[in-house]
N, CA, C and O atoms as a GROMACS GRO file, in nm:
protein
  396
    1UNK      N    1  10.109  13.634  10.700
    1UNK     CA    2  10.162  13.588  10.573
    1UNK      C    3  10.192  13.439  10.574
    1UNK      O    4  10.149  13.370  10.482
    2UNK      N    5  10.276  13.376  10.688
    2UNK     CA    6  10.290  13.257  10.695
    2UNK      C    7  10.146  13.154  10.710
    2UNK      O    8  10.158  13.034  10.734
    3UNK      N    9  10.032  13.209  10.695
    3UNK     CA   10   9.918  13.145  10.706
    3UNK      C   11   9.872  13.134  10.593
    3UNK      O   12   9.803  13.032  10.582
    4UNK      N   13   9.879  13.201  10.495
    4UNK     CA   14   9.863  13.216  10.337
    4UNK      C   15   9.954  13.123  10.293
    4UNK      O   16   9.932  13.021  10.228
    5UNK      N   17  10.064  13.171  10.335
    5UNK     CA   18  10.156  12.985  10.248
    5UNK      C   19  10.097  12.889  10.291
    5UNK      O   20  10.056  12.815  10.202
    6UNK      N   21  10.066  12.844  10.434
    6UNK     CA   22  10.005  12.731  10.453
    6UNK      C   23   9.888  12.690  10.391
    6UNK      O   24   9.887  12.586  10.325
    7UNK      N   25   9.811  12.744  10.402
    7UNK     CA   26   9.690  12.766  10.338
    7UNK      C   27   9.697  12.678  10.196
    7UNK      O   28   9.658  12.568  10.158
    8UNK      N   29   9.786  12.818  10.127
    8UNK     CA   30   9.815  12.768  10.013
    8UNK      C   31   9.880  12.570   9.949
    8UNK      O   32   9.876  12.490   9.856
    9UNK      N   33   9.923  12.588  10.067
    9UNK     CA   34  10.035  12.473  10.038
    9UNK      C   35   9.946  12.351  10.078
    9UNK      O   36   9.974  12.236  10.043
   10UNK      N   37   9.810  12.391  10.173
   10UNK     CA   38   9.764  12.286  10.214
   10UNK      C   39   9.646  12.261  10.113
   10UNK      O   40   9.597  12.147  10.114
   11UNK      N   41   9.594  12.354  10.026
   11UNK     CA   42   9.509  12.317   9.926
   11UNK      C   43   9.588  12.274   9.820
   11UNK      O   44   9.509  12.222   9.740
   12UNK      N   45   9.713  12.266   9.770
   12UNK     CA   46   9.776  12.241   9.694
   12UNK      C   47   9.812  12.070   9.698
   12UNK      O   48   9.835  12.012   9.592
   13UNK      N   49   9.813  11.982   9.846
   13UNK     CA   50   9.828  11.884   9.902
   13UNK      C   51   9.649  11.834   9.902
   13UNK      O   52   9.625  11.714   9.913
   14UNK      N   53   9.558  11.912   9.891
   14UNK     CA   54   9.420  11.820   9.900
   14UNK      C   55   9.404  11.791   9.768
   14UNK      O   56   9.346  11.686   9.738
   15UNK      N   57   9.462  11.894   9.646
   15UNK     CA   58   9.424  11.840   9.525
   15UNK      C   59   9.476  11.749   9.463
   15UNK      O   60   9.422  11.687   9.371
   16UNK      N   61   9.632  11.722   9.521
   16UNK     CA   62   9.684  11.567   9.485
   16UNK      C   63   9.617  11.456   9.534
   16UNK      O   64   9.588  11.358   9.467
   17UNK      N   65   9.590  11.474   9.662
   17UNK     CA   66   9.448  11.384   9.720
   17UNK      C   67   9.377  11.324   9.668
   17UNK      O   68   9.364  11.202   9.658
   18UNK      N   69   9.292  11.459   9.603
   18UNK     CA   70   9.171  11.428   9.497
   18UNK      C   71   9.171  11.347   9.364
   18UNK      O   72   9.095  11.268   9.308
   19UNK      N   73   9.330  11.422   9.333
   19UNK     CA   74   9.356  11.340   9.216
   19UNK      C   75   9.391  11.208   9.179
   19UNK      O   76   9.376  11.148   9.073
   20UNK      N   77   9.450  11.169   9.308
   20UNK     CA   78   9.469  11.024   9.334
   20UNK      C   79   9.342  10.977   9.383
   20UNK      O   80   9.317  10.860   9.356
   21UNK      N   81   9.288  11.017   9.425
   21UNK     CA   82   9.174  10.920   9.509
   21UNK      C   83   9.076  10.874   9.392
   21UNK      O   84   9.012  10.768   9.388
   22UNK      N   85   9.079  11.018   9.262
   22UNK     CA   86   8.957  10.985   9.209
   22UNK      C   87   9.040  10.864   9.037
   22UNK      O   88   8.976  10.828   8.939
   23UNK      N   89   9.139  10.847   9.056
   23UNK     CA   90   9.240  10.717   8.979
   23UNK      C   91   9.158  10.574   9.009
   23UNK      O   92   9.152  10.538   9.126
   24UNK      N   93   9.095  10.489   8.904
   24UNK     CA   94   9.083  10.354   8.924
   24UNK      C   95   9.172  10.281   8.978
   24UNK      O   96   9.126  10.195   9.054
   25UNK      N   97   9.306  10.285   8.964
   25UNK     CA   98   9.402  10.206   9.029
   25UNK      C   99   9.439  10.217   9.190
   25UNK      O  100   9.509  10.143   9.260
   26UNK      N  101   9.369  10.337   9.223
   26UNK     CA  102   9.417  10.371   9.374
   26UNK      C  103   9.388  10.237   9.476
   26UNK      O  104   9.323  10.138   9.442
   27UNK      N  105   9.436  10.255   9.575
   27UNK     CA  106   9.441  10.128   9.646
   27UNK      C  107   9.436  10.178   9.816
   27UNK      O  108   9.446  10.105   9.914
   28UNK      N  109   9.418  10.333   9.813
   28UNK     CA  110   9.373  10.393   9.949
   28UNK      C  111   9.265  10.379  10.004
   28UNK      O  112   9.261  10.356  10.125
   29UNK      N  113   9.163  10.387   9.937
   29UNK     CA  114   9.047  10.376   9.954
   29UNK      C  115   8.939  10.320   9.886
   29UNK      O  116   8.914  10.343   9.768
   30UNK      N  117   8.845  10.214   9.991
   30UNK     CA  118   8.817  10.051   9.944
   30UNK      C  119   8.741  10.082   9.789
   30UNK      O  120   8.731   9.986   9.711
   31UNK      N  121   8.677  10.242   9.740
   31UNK     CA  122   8.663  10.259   9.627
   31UNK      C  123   8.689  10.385   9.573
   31UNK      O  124   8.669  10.494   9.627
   32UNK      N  125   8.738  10.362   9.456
   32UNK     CA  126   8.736  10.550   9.403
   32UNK      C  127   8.615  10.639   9.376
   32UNK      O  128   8.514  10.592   9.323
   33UNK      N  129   8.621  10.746   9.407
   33UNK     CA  130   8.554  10.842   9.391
   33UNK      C  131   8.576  10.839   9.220
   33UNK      O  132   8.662  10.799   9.142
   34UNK      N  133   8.402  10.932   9.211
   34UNK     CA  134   8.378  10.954   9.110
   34UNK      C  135   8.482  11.045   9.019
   34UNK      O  136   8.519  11.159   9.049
   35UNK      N  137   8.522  10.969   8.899
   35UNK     CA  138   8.650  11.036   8.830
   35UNK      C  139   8.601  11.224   8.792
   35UNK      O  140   8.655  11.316   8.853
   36UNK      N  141   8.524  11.241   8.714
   36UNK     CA  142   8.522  11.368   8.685
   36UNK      C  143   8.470  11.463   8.829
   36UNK      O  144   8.512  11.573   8.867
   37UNK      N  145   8.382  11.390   8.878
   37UNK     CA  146   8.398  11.501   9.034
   37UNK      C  147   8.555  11.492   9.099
   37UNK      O  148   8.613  11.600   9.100
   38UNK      N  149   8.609  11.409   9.137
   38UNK     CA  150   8.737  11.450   9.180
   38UNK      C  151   8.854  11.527   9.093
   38UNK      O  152   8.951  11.597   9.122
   39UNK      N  153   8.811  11.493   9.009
   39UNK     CA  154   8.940  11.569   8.857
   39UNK      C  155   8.875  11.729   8.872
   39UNK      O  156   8.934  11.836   8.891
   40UNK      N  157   8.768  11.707   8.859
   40UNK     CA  158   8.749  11.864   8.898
   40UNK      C  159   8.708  11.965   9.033
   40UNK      O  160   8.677  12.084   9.034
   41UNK      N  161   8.719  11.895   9.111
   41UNK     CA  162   8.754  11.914   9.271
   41UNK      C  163   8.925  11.948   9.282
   41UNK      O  164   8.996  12.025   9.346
   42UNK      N  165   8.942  11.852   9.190
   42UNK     CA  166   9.098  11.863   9.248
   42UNK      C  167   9.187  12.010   9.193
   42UNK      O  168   9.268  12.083   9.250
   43UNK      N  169   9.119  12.008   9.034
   43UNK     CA  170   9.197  12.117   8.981
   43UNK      C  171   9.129  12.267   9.045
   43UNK      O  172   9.194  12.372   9.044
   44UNK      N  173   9.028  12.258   9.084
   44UNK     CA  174   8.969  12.376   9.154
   44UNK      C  175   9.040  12.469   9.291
   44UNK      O  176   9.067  12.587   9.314
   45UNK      N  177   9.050  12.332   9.362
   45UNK     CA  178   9.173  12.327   9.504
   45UNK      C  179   9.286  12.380   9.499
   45UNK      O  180   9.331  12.452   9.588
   46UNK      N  181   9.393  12.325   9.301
   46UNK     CA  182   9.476  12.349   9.278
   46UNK      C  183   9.463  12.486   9.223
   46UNK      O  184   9.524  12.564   9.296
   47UNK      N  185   9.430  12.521   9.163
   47UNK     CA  186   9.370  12.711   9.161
   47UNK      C  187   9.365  12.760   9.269
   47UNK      O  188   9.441  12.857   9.275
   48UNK      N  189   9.309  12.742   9.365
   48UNK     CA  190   9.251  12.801   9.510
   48UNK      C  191   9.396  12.821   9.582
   48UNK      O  192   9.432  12.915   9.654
   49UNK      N  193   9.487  12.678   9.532
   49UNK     CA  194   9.614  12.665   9.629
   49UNK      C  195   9.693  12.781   9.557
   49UNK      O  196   9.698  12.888   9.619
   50UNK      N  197   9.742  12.776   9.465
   50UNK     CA  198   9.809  12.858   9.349
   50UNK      C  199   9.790  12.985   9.390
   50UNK      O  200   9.885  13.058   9.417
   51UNK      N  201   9.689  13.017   9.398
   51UNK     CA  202   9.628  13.135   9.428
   51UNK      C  203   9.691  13.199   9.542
   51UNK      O  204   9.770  13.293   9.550
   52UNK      N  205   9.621  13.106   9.651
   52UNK     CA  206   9.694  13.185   9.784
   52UNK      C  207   9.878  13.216   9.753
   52UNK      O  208   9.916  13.333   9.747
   53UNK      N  209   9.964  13.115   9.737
   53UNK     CA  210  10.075  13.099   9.682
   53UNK      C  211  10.110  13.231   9.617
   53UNK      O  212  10.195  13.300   9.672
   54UNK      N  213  10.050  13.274   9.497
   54UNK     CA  214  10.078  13.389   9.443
   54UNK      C  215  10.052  13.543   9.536
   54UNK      O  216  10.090  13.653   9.495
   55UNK      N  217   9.991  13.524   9.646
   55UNK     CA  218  10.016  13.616   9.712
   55UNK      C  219  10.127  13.616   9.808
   55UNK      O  220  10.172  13.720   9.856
   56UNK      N  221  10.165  13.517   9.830
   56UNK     CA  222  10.318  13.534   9.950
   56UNK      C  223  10.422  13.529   9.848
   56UNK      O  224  10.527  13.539   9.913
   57UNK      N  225  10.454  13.516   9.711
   57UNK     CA  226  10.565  13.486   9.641
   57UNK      C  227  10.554  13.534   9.455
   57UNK      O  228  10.464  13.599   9.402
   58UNK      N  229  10.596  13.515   9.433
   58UNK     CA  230  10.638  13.558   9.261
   58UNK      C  231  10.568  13.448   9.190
   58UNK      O  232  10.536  13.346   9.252
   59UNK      N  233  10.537  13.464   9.036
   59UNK     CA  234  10.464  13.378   9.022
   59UNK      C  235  10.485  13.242   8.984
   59UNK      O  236  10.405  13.149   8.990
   60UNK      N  237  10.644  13.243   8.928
   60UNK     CA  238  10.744  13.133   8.897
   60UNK      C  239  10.715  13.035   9.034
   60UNK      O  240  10.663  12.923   9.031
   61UNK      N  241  10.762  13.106   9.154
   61UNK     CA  242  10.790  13.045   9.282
   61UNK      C  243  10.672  12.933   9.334
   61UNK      O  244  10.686  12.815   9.368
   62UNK      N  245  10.559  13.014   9.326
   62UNK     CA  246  10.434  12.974   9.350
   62UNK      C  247  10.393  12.859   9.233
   62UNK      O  248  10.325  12.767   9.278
   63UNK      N  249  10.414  12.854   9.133
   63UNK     CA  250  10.385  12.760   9.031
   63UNK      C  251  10.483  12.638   9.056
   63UNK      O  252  10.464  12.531   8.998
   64UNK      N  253  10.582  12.657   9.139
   64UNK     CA  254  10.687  12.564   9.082
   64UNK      C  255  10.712  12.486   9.247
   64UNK      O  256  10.786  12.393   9.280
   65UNK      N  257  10.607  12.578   9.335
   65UNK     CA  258  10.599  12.529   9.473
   65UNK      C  259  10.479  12.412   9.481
   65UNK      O  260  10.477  12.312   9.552
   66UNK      N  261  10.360  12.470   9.363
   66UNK     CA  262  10.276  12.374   9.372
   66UNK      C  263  10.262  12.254   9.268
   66UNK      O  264  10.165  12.181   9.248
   67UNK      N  265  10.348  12.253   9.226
   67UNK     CA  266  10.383  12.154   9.106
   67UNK      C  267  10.485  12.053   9.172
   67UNK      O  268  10.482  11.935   9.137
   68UNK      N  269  10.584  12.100   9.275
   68UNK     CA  270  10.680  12.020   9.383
   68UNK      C  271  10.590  11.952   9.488
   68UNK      O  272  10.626  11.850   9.547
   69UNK      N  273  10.470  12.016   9.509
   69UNK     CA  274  10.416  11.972   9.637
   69UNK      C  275  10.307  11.818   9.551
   69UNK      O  276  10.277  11.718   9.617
   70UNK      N  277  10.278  11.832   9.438
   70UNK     CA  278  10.183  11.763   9.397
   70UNK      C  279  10.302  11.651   9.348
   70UNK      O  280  10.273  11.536   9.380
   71UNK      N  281  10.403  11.662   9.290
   71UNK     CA  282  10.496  11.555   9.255
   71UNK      C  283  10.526  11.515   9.384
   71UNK      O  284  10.486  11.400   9.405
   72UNK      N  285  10.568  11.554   9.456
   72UNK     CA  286  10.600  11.495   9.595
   72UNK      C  287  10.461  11.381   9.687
   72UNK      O  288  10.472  11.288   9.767
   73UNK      N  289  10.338  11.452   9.624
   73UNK     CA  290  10.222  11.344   9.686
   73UNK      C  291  10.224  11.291   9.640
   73UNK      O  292  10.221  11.196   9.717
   74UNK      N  293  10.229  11.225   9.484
   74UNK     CA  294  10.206  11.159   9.398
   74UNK      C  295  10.296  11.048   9.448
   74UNK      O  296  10.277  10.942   9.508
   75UNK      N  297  10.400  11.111   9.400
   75UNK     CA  298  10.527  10.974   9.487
   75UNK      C  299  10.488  10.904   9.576
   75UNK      O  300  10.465  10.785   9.555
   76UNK      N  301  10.470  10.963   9.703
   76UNK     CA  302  10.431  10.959   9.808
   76UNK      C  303  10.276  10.872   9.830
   76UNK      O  304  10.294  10.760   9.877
   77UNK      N  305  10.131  10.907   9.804
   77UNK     CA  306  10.044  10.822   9.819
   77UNK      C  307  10.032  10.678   9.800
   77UNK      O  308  10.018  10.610   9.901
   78UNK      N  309  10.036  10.618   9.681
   78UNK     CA  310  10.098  10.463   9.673
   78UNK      C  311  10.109  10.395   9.811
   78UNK      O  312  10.029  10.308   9.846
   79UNK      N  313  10.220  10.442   9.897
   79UNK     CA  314  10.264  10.390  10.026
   79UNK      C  315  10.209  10.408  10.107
   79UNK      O  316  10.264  10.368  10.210
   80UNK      N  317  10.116  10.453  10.121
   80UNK     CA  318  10.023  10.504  10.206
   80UNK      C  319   9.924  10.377  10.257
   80UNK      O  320   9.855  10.367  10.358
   81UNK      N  321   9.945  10.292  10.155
   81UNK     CA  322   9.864  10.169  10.157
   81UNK      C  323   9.956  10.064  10.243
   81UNK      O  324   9.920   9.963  10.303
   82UNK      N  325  10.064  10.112  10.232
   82UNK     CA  326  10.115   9.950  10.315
   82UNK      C  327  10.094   9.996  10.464
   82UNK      O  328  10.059   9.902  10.537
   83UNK      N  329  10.110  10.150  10.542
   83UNK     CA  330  10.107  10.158  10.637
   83UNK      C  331   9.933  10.119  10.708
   83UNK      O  332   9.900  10.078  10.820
   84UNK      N  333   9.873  10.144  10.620
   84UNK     CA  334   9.706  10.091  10.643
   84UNK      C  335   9.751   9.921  10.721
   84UNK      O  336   9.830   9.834  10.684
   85UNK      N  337   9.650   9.935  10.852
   85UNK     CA  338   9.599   9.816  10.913
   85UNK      C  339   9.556   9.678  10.851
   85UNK      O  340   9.573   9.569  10.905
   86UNK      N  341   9.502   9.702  10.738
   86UNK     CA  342   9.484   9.567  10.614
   86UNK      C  343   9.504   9.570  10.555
   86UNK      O  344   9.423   9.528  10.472
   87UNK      N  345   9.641   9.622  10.503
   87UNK     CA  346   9.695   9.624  10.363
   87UNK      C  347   9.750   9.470  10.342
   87UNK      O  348   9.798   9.394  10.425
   88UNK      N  349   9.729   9.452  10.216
   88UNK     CA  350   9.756   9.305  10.162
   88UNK      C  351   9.695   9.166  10.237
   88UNK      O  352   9.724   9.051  10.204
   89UNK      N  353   9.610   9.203  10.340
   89UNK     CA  354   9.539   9.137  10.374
   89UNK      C  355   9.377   9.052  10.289
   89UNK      O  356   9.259   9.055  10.324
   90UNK      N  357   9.448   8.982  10.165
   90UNK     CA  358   9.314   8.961  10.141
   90UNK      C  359   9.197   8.879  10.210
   90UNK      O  360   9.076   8.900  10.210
   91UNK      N  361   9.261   8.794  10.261
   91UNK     CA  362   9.219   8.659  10.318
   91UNK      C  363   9.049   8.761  10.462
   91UNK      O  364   8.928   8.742  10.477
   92UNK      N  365   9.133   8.838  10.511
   92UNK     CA  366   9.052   8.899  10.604
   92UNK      C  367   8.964   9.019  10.539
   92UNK      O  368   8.905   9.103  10.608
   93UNK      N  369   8.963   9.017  10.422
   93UNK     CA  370   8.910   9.118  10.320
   93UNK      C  371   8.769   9.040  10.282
   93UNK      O  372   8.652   9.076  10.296
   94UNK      N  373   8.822   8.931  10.234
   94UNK     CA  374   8.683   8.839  10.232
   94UNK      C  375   8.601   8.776  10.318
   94UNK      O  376   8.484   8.742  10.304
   95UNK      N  377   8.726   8.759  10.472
   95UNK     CA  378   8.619   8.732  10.562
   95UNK      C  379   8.524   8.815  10.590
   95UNK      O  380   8.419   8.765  10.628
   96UNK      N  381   8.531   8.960  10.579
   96UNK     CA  382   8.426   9.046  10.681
   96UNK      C  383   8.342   9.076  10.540
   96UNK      O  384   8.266   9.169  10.567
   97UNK      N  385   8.326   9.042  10.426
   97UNK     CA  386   8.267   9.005  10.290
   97UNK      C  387   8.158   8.933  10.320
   97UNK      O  388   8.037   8.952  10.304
   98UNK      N  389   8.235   8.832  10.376
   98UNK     CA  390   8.164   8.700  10.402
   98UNK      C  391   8.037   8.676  10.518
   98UNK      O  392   7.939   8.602  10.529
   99UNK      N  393   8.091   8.767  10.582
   99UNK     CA  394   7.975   8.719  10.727
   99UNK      C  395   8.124   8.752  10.827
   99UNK      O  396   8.120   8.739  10.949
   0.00000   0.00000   0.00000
């Protein structure tokens, strides 16, 4: 059972992923993914996650577990960029541009 929450909880965490990754503004990765493939990657994941979820728990619980887990990435990704090795590094952004 505790593998089904995970499960759950961990497809519930790839579709905030997706959903951020596939955002023009993201700043994780040097480009975004294609918007409607990730928007719908992501909500697919988030079904898939939900899903498992509704089998270890009620359906309130499970809805309101994966709606906490996706507000919580959301918050959360943004910062993800300063811990990156070249973050705000433009200067060395253009060098390896450059030659």
């Amino acid at each position: 059972m505790a593998g089904i929450l995970f499960a759950g909880g961990l497809l519930c965490a790839l579709s905030a992923l997706l959903f951020y990754a596939g955002g023009r503004n993201q700043r994780l990765l040097d480009r975004a993914l294609d918007g409607k493939i990730a928007l719908g990657a992501g909500f697919m994941t988030l079904i898939a996650g939900t899903a498992l979820l509704l089998r270890h728990m009620g359906s309130a619980s499970a809805i309101f577990t994966a709606a906490t887990i996706l507000m919580t990435l959301f918050s959360l990704l943004p910062f993800l960029v300063l811990i990156r090795p070249d973050a705000g590094d433009t200067k060395a952004k253009g060098a390896r541009r450059n030659g």
